[in-house]
N, C-alpha and C positions, 0 to 999 in steps of 0.2 A: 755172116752178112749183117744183122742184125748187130753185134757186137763193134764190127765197123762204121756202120753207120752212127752209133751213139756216138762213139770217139769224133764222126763230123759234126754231130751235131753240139757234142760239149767243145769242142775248138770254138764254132763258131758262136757258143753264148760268150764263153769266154774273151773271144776278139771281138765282141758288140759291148760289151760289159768295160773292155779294158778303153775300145775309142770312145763309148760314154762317159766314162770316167777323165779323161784326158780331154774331151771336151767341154765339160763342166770346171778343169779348172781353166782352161782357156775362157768359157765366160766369164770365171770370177777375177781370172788378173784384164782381160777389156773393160770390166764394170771398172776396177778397179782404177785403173786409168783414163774410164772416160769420168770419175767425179773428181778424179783431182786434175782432170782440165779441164772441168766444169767448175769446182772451186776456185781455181786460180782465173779464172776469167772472171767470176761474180766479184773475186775482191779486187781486180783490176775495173770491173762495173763502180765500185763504191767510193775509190779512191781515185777517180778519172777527174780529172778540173775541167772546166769549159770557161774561156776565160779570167783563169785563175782564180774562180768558187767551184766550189764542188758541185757535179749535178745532185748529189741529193747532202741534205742537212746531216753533220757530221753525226750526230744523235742520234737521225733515221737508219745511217746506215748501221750503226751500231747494235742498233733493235734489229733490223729486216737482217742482215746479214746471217745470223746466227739462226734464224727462221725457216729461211728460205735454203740454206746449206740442209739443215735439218732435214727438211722435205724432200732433197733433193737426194741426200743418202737414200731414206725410205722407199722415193718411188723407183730406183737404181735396183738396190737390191731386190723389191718386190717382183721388179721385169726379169732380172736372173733366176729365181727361184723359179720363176713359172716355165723358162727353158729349160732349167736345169730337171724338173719333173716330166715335163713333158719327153727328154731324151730316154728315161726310163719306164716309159711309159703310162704314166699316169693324163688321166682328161685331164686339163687343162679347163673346157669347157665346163667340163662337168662339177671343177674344183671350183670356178667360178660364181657358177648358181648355185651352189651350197652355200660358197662365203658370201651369198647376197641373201640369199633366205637367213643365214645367223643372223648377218651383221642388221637385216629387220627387226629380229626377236632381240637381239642385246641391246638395240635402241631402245625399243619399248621398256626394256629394266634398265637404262644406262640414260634416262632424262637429264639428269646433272651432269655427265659428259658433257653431255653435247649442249645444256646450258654452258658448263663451260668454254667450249672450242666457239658457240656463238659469241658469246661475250668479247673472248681474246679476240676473233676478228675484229669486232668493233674499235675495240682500244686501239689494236694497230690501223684498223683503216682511219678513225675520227684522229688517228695522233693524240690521247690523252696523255700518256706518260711516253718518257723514253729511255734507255738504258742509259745511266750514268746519273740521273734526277734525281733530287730529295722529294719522296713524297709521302702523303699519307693516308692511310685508308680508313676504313669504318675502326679497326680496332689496331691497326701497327704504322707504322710508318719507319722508313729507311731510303736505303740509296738502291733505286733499281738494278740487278745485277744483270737480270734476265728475264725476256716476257717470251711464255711460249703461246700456243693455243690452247691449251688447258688449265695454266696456271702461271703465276706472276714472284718470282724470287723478288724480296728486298731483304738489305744487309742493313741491322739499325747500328746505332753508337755504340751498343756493346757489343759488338762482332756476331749478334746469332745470328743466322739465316733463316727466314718468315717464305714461308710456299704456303702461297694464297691461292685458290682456287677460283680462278678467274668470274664464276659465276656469284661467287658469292660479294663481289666487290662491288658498292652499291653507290660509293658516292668517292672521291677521289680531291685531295690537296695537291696540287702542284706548288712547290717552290722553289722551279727553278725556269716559269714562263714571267716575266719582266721583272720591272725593280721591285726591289723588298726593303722593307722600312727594317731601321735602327735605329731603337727609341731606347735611351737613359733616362731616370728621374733619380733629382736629387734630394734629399731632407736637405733641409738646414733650417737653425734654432730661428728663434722670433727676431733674437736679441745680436743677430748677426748682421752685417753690411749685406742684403740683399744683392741694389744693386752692383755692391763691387765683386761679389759674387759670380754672378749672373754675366757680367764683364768675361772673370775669367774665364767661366767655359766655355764663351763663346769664342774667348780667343784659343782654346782648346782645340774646339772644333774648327774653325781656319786652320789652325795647324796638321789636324787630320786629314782635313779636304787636300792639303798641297802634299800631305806623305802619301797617302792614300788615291791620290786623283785614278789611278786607271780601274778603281773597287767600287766610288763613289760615282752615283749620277748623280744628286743632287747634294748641295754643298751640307753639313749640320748646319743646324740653326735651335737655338733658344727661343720655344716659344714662350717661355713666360711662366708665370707662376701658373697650377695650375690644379693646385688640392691647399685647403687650409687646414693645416691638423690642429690637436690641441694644444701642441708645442712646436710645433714647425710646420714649415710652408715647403710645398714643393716643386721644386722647379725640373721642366723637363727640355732637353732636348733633342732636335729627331734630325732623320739622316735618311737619303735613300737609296741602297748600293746596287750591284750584281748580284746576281744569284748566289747564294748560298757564300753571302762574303758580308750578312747582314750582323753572323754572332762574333767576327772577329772586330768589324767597325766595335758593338756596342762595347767589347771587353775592352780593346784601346781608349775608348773614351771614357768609360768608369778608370782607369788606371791612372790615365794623366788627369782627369777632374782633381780623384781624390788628392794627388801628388801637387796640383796645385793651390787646390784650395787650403792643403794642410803649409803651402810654400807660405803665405799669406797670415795663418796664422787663423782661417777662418774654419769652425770646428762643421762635424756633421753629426748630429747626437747620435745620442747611443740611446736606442729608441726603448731597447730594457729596462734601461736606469729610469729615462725620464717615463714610461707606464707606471714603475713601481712608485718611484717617486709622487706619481700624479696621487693614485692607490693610495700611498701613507699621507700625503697629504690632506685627504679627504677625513681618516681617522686620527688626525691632530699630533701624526708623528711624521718624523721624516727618516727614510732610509734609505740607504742607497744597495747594490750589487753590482 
């Protein structure tokens, strides 16, 4: 008797064991399903028009989306797990006020955490930076890739990848919240036509304003002489564009300067020769390099 009733009683750990088991993977393909119809609805949220603009800033969603999916796996899988233990019988309640007594004691050692998940929220609530921006920080700057709540990815000009830790970022450049100046300065000799000079780039710069019109807000302009060296004067002109369209303006306009001022015939010294020059002249010889 004894002997049969163990064989009922291993059947039935056995058929509790095996519909536990087959109920946990049925939570994890419903988890599974309800985040990727949760995900497809957050990016159907982000890319919705409401009279042909977008309800939120293409930028914003850029940042929040990636965020808010984040959080939204976490707290998905966090609610499966606690069913999934609970089938096997583990408290649930009791798992709870344990992970609330740790997660007390790891705060008190874990202060720069949670400086930095404060932090991140601010960034993301005040809108400081946004994913796709050039900016820059106390010690890097790059092109934001990703802002989470702990920390901040930028990608600088040489491809490295910067994970900044959101607490520790104290003061912040943006260059990509309105126009951005582009400023050229030119030498040229004493002994050169100034004003026909000063002519050309200006006609320079019209002609970048009409190539350029959709990079440019403000047209270039020549303001004038604007350093007197000890062999040449310097003339500068400035420009005001789009975001991060401020270093191709100035490298167009140094290009076509030089290519015109050299059309003309009008030189730009060669700032080497004439220091060295100045140098031997002083010692009663003249050299060149």
């Amino acid at each position: 008797m004894h002997e049969f009733g163990g064989k009922i009683f291993s059947q039935v750990d056995a058929y509790s064991l095996a519909r536990n088991l087959f109920l946990a993977v049925v939570y994890l393909i419903i988890a599974r399903l309800l985040f990727w119809f949760l995900d497809k609805a957050l990016k159907k949220v982000f890319s919705k028009r409401a009279g042909g603009t977008f309800l939120l800033q293409e930028r914003r969603a850029k940042t929040l989306y990636p965020l808010l999916r984040s959080i939204m796996f976490y707290a998905i899988s966090f609610f499966v797990l606690l069913n999934i233990l609970s089938l096997f019988g583990v408290s649930t309640t009791t798992l709870l006020a344990s992970a609330s007594i740790l997660g007390l004691a790891v705060g008190f050692g874990a202060q720069s955490l949670v400086k930095d998940v404060f932090s991140g929220f601010f960034v993301l609530f005040e809108d400081q930076y946004a994913v796709g921006e050039y900016v820059k920080t106390d010690k890097y700057e790059g092109i934001v890739e990703e802002i989470g709540l702990r920390a901040t990815k930028l990608r600088d000009w040489g491809g490295e990848l910067h994970i900044i830790p959101n607490g520790t970022i104290t003061s912040v450049t943006n260059f990509n919240r309105g126009k951005m100046r582009a400023m050229v300065d030119i030498s040229l000799p004493y002994d050169e036509d100034i004003e026909k000079a000063m002519e050309l780039i200006s006609a320079v710069g019209q002609e970048i304003s009409s190539e350029f019109k959709e990079k440019i807000v403000e047209d270039p302009k020549v303001q004038g002489i604007i350093n007197l060296g000890e062999n040449f004067v310097v003339v500068r002109i400035l420009a005001y564009t789009e975001p991060m369209q401020q270093w191709e303006i100035e490298r167009e306009l140094r290009r076509r300067i030089v290519k015109a001022l050299a059309r003309e015939g009008i030189r730009i010294p060669n700032l080497k020769k004439v220091y060295v020059e100045s140098r031997s002249a002083e010692g009663g010889k003249n050299a060149e390099v």
